[in-house]
N, C-alpha and C positions, 0 to 999 in steps of 0.2 A: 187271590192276593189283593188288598187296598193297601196303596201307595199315599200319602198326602204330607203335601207342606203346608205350614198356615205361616202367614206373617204378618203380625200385627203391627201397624206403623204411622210412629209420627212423627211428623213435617210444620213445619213454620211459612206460612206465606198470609199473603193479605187481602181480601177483596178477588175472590174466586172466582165466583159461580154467581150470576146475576140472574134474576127471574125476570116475568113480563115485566112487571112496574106500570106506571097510571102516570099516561102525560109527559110530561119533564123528572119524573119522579123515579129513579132509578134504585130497585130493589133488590139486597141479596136475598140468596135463598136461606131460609128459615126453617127450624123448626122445633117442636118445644119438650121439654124432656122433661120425667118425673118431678125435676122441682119449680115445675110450674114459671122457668127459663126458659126466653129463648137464646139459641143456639147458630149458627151459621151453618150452612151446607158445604159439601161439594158434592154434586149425586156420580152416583156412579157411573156415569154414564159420560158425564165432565171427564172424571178419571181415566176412562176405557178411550177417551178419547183423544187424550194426552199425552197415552202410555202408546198409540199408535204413532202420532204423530215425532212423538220423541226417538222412537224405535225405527222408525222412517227417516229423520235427520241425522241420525248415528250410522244409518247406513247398513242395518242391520236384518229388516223386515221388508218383502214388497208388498206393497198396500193396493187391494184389488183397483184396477181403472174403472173406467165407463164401459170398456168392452165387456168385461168381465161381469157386470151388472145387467137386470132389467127391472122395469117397472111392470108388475102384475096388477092384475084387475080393473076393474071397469070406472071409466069417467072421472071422478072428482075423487074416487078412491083408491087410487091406484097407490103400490108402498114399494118402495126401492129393496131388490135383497139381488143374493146371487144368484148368476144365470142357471139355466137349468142345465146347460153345456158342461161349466167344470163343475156340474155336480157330477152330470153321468161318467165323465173321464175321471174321473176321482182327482182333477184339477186345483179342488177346492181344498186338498190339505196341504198345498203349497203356500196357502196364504196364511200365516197366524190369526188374521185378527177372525177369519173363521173357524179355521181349529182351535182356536184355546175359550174365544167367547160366545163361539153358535151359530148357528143361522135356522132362519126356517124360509121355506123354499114351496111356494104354492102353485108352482106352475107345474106340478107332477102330477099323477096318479098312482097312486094315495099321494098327498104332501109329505115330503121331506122336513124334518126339525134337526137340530144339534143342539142338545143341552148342554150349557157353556163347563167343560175342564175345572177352567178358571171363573172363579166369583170374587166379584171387586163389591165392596161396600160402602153405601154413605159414606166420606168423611166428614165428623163432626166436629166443630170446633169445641175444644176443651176448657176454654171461658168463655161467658156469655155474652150477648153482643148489647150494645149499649147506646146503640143508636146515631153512633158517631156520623156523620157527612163529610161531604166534598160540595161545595157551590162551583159549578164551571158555568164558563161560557166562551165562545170562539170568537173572543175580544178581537187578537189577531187578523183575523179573515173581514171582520166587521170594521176596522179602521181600514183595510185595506177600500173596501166597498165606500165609504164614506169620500174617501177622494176622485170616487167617480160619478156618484150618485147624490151627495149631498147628504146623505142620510147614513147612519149605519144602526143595524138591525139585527143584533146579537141573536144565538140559541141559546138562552142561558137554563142550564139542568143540573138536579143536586143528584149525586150518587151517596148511596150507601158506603162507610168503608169498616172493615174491621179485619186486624192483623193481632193474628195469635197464633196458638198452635191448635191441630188438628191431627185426628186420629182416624184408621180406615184401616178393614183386614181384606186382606187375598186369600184365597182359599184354592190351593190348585190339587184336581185329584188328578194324578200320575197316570193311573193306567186306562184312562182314558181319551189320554193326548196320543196324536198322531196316526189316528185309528179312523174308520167310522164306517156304517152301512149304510146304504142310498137301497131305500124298499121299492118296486117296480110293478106295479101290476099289469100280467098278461095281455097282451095289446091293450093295454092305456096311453092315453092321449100325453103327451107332453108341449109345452108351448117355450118356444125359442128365442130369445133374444130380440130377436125381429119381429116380434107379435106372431107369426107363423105357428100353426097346429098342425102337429103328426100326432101319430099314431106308430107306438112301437109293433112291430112287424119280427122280430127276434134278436135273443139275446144269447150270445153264446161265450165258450172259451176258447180261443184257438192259440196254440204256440205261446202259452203262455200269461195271452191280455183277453180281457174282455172288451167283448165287442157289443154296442148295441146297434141297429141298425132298424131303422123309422122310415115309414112311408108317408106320402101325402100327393094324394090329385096324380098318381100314378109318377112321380119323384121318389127318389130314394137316398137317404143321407148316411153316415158311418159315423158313429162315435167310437174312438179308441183309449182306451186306460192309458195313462200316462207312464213314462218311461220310469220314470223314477217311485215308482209301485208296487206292492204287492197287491194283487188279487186273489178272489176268490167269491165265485158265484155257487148261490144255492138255490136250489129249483124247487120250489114248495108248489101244493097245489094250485095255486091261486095269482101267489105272489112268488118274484124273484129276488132275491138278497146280492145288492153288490159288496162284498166290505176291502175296503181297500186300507193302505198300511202304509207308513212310508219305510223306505228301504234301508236295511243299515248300511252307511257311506264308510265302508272300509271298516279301521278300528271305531269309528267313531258314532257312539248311540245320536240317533236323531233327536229320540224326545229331551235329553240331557241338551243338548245341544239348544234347543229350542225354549228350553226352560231355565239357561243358563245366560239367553237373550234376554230374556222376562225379569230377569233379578237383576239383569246390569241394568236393563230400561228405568225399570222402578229407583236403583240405586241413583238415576242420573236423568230422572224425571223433572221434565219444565212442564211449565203450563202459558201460552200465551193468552191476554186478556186484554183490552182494551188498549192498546198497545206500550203491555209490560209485558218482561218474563220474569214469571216468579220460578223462586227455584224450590222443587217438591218434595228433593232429596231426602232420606229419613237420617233426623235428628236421634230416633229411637226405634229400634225396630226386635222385635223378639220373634223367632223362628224358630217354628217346631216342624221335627219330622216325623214320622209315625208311618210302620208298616207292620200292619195284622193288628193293629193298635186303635181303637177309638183317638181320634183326635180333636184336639181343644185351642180353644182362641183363649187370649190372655189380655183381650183388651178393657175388659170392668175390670181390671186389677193393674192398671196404670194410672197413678195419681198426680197430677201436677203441684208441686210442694210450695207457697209462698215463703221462702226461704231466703237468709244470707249467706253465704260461703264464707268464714272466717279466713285467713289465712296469719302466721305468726313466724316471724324468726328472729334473730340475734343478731344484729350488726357491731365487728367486733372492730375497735378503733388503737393501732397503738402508735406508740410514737417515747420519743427521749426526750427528757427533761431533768437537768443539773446531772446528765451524767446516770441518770435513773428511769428506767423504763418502765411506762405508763402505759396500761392497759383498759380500756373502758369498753363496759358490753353495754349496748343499749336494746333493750328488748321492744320493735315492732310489730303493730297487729292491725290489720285491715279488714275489713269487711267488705264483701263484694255482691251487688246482687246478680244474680244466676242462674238460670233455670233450675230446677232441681228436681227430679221426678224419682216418687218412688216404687216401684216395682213389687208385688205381693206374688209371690209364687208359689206359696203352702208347702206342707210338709214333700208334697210327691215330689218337689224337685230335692231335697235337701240335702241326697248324696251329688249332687252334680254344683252345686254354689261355689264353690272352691276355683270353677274354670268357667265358669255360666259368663263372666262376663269380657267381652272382645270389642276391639275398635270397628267403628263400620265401613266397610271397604270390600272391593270389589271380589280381592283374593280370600279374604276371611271369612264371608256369606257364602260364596259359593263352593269353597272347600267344604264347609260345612252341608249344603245340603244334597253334596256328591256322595256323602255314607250314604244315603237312602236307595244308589244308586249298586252298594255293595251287593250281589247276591250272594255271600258267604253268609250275610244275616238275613237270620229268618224272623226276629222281631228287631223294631224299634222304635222306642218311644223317647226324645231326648226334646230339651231345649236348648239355643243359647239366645243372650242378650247382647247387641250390639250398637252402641252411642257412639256419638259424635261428641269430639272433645267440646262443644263447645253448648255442652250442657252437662250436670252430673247427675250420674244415677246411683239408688242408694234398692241393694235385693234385698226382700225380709221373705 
């Protein structure tokens, strides 16, 4: 079976994602697209890192600590990932931002990877950036200095700014979330948390968990499966197979559950930056489910319209005069400017436009991509499109 959501999505915010810059010269990230335009960033990485931090402050997700971490390899090259510990306890699927985005883990024998679930995308900005500025300087802090020193000696730096909208897709395969195999080879070497080298010494099942159990300098240490686990160890020639699972918690599926946190995050996404919060919430967002089904992004077929929004009625006026009742319609028409995007979803959707479009909210999305979660079906390919009232969308 292939399970996948995609969700294409866009947000309004301004001055994101900053790159090095030169000096005083404060640069966003760029980059240049077919029409020979440039573009504004947010990398995905900005994202992935917003969507933890937001998921974190909701109270939702726990974000691995410094216990939970080490630094591998040598000198000046060493790179922060997870420890080797909740790998081998299968520890490591209690954390989201490893289960849904990966990790790779070098301190085993063979190395350990997690190719990400979930895949975030560039967001691009949707109009071209135009080179706008900010001139600052910490005027403030410098008159302060001036009454004590006689002098005052500003930082003064121009930033980049640019506020529009932006587009980025998520990409989550289903039946890959909340699962994973940690590969072992036959006394190979693992290194700990604490820079410390063992050597695995045996692997077994007993009563249920898997045990690994490591020797070093005639010391002997125990790693146990976590409680909240499934296992299952397989004994190859060579190499041993951990795959662990998380458990289903009574009536309630884990990975729904887990990916029911990911779409409230995303719906209710901040990003701090220079000390602003922008809000990242989708303005627009189209969500497709698909199982046994090839699945598709729909984000080259979201258009930003430069449009006015008409709007017209009748203001009806009566009133008595000599005894004879006066009636006067006066016909009102305004024009408003308003985002206006328009949506191209070709003929494969055309039985479904009638309902395709929905307010974006919290209960509306995720009702929605609770079907996928149906197994009375055995396929499905569907869309829907969900805005924020405070742009319009027009489906062709």
């Amino acid at each position: 079976m292939s399970r996948f959501i995609v969700m294409d999505i866009v947000f309004y915010g301004g001055s994101l994602n900053y790159d090095q810059g030169t000096g005083n010269y404060q640069e966003l990230k760029k980059i240049t697209k077919w029409d020979g335009r440039q573009y504004t960033l947010v990398s995905r990485y900005a994202l992935r890192y917003s969507i933890l931090e937001t998921a974190k402050t909701m109270n939702m997700w726990n974000i691995a600590n410094a216990e939970k971490l080490q630094l591998a390899g040598e000198r000046d090259k060493k790179v922060i990932q997870p420890s080797a510990e909740i790998l081998l306890s299968g520890e490591i699927l209690n954390y989201p931002e490893f289960d849904l985005f990966g990790y790779l883990i070098t301190t085993t024998t063979p190395q350990n990877f997690r190719t990400a679930p979930v895949k975030i995308s560039h967001a691009v900005s949707m109009t071209p950036f135009n080179y706008d500025a900010l001139f600052n300087a910490n005027i403030g802090l410098a008159n302060r200095m001036m009454a004590k020193h006689g002098r005052m000696e500003p930082n003064p730096f121009t930033a980049e700014e640019h506020v529009t909208f932006y587009q980025y897709t998520v990409v989550v395969d289903l039946d890959n979330i909340g699962k994973i195999e940690v590969y072992l080879q036959n006394e190979g070497e693992i290194q700990l948390e604490d820079g410390s080298n063992w050597k695995i010494d045996k692997i077994e099942k007993a009563n249920g968990k898997i045990k690994i159990i490591l020797e070093s300098k005639s010391k002997a240490k125990e790693i146990t499966q976590k409680e909240n686990l499934n296992g299952e160890l397989v004994d190859l020639d060579k190499v041993k197979i951990l795959r662990y699972s998380l458990k289903q918690g009574g009536s309630e599926d884990p990975v729904l559950k887990r990916v029911e946190e990911l779409v409230k995050t995303i719906l209710n996404l901040k990003r701090s930056i220079k000390g602003r919060c922008e809000d990242l919430s989708p303005k627009l967002m189209i969500v497709g489910i698909y199982k046994k089904k090839p699945y598709k992004t729909y984000k080259d077929r979201i258009y930003l319209k430069d449009e006015y929004s008409e709007e017209s009625y009748d203001e009806v006026e009566e009133r008595e005069e000599n005894g004879k009742k006066i009636v006067k319609v006066k016909h009102i028409a305004s024009k408003t400017k308003k985002p206006i995007f328009e949506v191209i979803l070709g003929k494969e959707t055309e039985n479904q436009k009638s309902s395709i479009l929905a307010e974006v909210s919290e209960d509306n999305v995720i009702n929605f991509i609770k079907k996928i979660f149906d197994n009375s079906k055995t396929e499905i390919d569907e869309i829907k499109v969900f805005y924020d009232s405070s742009v319009e969308v027009k489906v062709k």
